[in-house]
N, C-alpha and C positions, 0 to 999 in steps of 0.2 A: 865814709860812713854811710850807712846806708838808711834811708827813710820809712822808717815804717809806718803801716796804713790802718785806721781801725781807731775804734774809742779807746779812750783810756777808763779810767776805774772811777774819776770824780764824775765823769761825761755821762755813765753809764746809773751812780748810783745819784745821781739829777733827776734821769729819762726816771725810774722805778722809785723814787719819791715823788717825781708828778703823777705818777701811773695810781699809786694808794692815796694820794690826796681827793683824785678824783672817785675814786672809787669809795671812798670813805664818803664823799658826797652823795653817790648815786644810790649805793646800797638800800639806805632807809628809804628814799624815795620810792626805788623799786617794790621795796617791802609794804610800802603805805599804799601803793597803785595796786598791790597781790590783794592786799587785804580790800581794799574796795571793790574791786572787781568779784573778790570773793563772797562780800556783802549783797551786793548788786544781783549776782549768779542767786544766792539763797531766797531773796525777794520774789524774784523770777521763779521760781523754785514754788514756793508755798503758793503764788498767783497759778498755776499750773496745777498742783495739789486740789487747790481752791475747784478750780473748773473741773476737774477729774470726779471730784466731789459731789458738784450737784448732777454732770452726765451721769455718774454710777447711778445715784438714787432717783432719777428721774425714768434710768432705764430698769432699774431692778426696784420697782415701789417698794414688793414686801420684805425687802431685805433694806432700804434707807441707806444710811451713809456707811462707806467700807472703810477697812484698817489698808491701809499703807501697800501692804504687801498683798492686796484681792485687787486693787486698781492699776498693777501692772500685771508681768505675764502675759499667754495668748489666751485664744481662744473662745473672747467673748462670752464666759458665763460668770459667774457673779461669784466665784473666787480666784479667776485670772480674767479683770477682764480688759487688758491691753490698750488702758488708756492712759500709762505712765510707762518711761523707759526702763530697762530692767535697773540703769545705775540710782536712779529717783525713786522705784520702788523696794529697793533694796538699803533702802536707808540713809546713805550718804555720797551726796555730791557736791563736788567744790568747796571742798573744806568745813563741810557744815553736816551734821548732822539730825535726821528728822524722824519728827516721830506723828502717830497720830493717835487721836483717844476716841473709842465712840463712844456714844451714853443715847441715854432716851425706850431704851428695849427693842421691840420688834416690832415693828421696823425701827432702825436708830433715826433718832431726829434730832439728834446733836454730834456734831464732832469738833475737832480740835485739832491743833499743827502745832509745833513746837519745832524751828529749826534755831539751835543751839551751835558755835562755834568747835569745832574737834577741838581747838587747839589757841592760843592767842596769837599763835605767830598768822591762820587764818582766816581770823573776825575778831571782831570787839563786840559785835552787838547781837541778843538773842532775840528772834523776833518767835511772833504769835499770831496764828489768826483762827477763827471757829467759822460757824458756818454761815454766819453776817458776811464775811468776806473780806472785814476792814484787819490791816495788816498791822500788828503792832513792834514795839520795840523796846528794849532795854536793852542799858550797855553795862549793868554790873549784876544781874543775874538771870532766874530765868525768865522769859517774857511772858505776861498773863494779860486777862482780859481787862484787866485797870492801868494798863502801861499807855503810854502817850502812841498814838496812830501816827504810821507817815503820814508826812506829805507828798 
Protein backbone atom coordinates (compact mmCIF):
# COMPACT_ATOMS: atom_id res chain seq x y z
CA UNK A 1 0.00 0.00 0.00
CA UNK A 2 1.23 3.03 -0.65
CA UNK A 3 1.38 6.38 1.70
CA UNK A 4 -0.03 9.18 0.80
CA UNK A 5 1.10 12.70 1.59
CA UNK A 6 -1.02 15.91 2.02
CA UNK A 7 -3.98 17.23 4.33
CA UNK A 8 -6.96 15.46 4.61
CA UNK A 9 -10.42 17.33 4.48
CA UNK A 10 -11.01 17.60 8.62
CA UNK A 11 -7.16 19.09 8.62
CA UNK A 12 -7.94 21.49 5.96
CA UNK A 13 -11.57 22.55 7.04
CA UNK A 14 -9.85 23.29 10.84
CA UNK A 15 -6.92 25.69 9.09
CA UNK A 16 -10.25 27.76 7.20
CA UNK A 17 -12.37 27.89 10.36
CA UNK A 18 -9.28 29.49 12.26
CA UNK A 19 -8.73 31.47 9.18
CA UNK A 20 -12.69 33.21 9.63
CA UNK A 21 -12.60 33.26 13.24
CA UNK A 22 -9.79 35.48 13.10
CA UNK A 23 -10.91 37.37 10.70
CA UNK A 24 -14.41 37.82 11.99
CA UNK A 25 -12.27 39.36 14.95
CA UNK A 26 -10.07 41.70 12.87
CA UNK A 27 -12.65 43.05 10.56
CA UNK A 28 -14.48 45.57 12.84
CA UNK A 29 -11.38 46.50 14.29
CA UNK A 30 -10.08 47.48 11.02
CA UNK A 31 -13.26 49.13 10.30
CA UNK A 32 -13.26 51.11 13.76
CA UNK A 33 -9.27 52.14 13.00
CA UNK A 34 -10.66 53.36 9.07
CA UNK A 35 -13.19 55.35 10.72
CA UNK A 36 -10.89 57.15 13.23
CA UNK A 37 -8.32 57.76 11.18
CA UNK A 38 -11.08 59.06 8.86
CA UNK A 39 -12.29 61.33 11.70
CA UNK A 40 -8.74 62.48 12.53
CA UNK A 41 -8.03 63.10 8.44
CA UNK A 42 -11.39 65.54 8.58
CA UNK A 43 -10.21 67.41 11.89
CA UNK A 44 -6.90 68.04 10.09
CA UNK A 45 -8.97 69.00 7.24
CA UNK A 46 -11.24 71.96 8.58
CA UNK A 47 -7.75 73.13 10.88
CA UNK A 48 -6.22 73.57 7.32
CA UNK A 49 -9.53 75.27 5.82
CA UNK A 50 -9.46 77.26 8.99
CA UNK A 51 -5.76 78.68 8.18
CA UNK A 52 -6.44 78.97 4.36
CA UNK A 53 -9.24 81.12 5.74
CA UNK A 54 -7.70 83.79 7.53
CA UNK A 55 -4.35 83.85 4.70
CA UNK A 56 -7.23 84.44 1.85
CA UNK A 57 -8.77 87.43 3.79
CA UNK A 58 -5.67 88.88 5.15
CA UNK A 59 -4.27 88.79 1.73
CA UNK A 60 -7.33 89.87 -0.44
CA UNK A 61 -8.98 92.45 2.50
CA UNK A 62 -11.64 93.72 -0.05
CA UNK A 63 -12.80 90.43 -0.92
CA UNK A 64 -12.83 88.76 3.10
CA UNK A 65 -13.32 85.27 3.50
CA UNK A 66 -13.53 82.80 0.26
CA UNK A 67 -15.87 79.77 -0.61
CA UNK A 68 -14.03 76.35 -0.72
CA UNK A 69 -13.35 76.17 -4.30
CA UNK A 70 -11.35 80.24 -4.66
CA UNK A 71 -8.80 78.87 -1.74
CA UNK A 72 -7.58 76.13 -4.05
CA UNK A 73 -6.46 76.23 -7.73
CA UNK A 74 -3.24 78.29 -8.94
CA UNK A 75 -2.34 81.26 -9.58
CA UNK A 76 -2.52 83.39 -6.61
CA UNK A 77 -5.58 85.66 -7.39
CA UNK A 78 -8.58 85.79 -5.17
CA UNK A 79 -10.62 83.07 -7.24
CA UNK A 80 -7.70 80.46 -7.36
CA UNK A 81 -5.64 81.28 -4.91
CA UNK A 82 -3.57 77.86 -4.30
CA UNK A 83 -3.64 77.66 -0.77
CA UNK A 84 -5.74 74.38 -0.43
CA UNK A 85 -4.93 71.07 -2.59
CA UNK A 86 -7.12 70.41 -5.47
CA UNK A 87 -8.63 67.12 -3.49
CA UNK A 88 -9.59 69.70 -0.24
CA UNK A 89 -10.71 72.25 -2.47
CA UNK A 90 -12.84 70.16 -4.36
CA UNK A 91 -14.98 69.14 -1.81
CA UNK A 92 -14.20 65.88 -0.37
CA UNK A 93 -11.37 64.01 1.18
CA UNK A 94 -11.00 60.93 3.37
CA UNK A 95 -14.45 60.03 3.41
CA UNK A 96 -15.76 63.36 4.62
CA UNK A 97 -17.38 65.81 2.83
CA UNK A 98 -16.95 69.84 3.19
CA UNK A 99 -18.63 72.62 2.52
CA UNK A 100 -18.15 76.32 3.31
CA UNK A 101 -20.69 79.22 3.79
CA UNK A 102 -19.79 82.90 3.57
CA UNK A 103 -21.92 85.72 4.94
CA UNK A 104 -21.23 89.26 6.31
CA UNK A 105 -21.23 91.15 2.50
CA UNK A 106 -18.31 92.79 1.02
CA UNK A 107 -15.83 92.13 2.16
CA UNK A 108 -17.35 88.75 3.88
CA UNK A 109 -16.48 88.64 7.55
CA UNK A 110 -17.99 85.55 8.32
CA UNK A 111 -17.64 82.03 7.22
CA UNK A 112 -18.39 78.67 8.15
CA UNK A 113 -17.09 74.69 7.43
CA UNK A 114 -19.33 71.91 7.78
CA UNK A 115 -17.36 68.60 7.11
CA UNK A 116 -20.13 65.84 7.30
CA UNK A 117 -19.29 62.02 6.98
CA UNK A 118 -20.12 60.62 2.93
CA UNK A 119 -21.00 57.55 4.28
CA UNK A 120 -21.21 55.67 7.93
CA UNK A 121 -19.04 53.12 7.08
CA UNK A 122 -16.47 56.51 6.93
CA UNK A 123 -17.22 58.60 10.21
CA UNK A 124 -19.66 58.91 12.77
CA UNK A 125 -19.17 62.37 13.78
CA UNK A 126 -20.00 65.88 11.90
CA UNK A 127 -17.83 68.51 12.90
CA UNK A 128 -18.10 72.47 12.42
CA UNK A 129 -15.98 75.41 12.79
CA UNK A 130 -16.58 79.37 11.69
CA UNK A 131 -14.12 81.78 11.74
CA UNK A 132 -13.39 81.72 15.72
CA UNK A 133 -11.42 78.64 14.70
CA UNK A 134 -12.74 76.57 17.60
CA UNK A 135 -13.64 72.95 16.00
CA UNK A 136 -16.82 71.53 16.87
CA UNK A 137 -18.67 68.21 16.78
CA UNK A 138 -21.81 66.00 16.77
CA UNK A 139 -22.18 62.41 16.30
CA UNK A 140 -26.14 62.37 15.15
CA UNK A 141 -26.47 65.08 12.95
CA UNK A 142 -25.21 68.11 11.47
CA UNK A 143 -22.68 69.99 13.41
CA UNK A 144 -23.35 73.74 14.39
CA UNK A 145 -22.15 76.47 16.38
CA UNK A 146 -23.98 75.30 19.78
CA UNK A 147 -22.43 71.62 19.47
CA UNK A 148 -19.79 70.71 22.24
CA UNK A 149 -15.93 71.87 20.94
CA UNK A 150 -13.11 69.24 20.90
CA UNK A 151 -10.67 68.72 23.00
Amino acid sequence: MKKQKGFSLIELLIVVAIILIIAAIAIPNLLRSRIAANEASAVGSIRTINTAEVTFASTYPDVGFAALASLGGSGGTSTGAGLLDSVLAGGTKSGYSFTTTVTGGTPSTQYTVVGDPVSAQTGQRHFFSDQSGVIRYNTSAVATVSDNPLQ
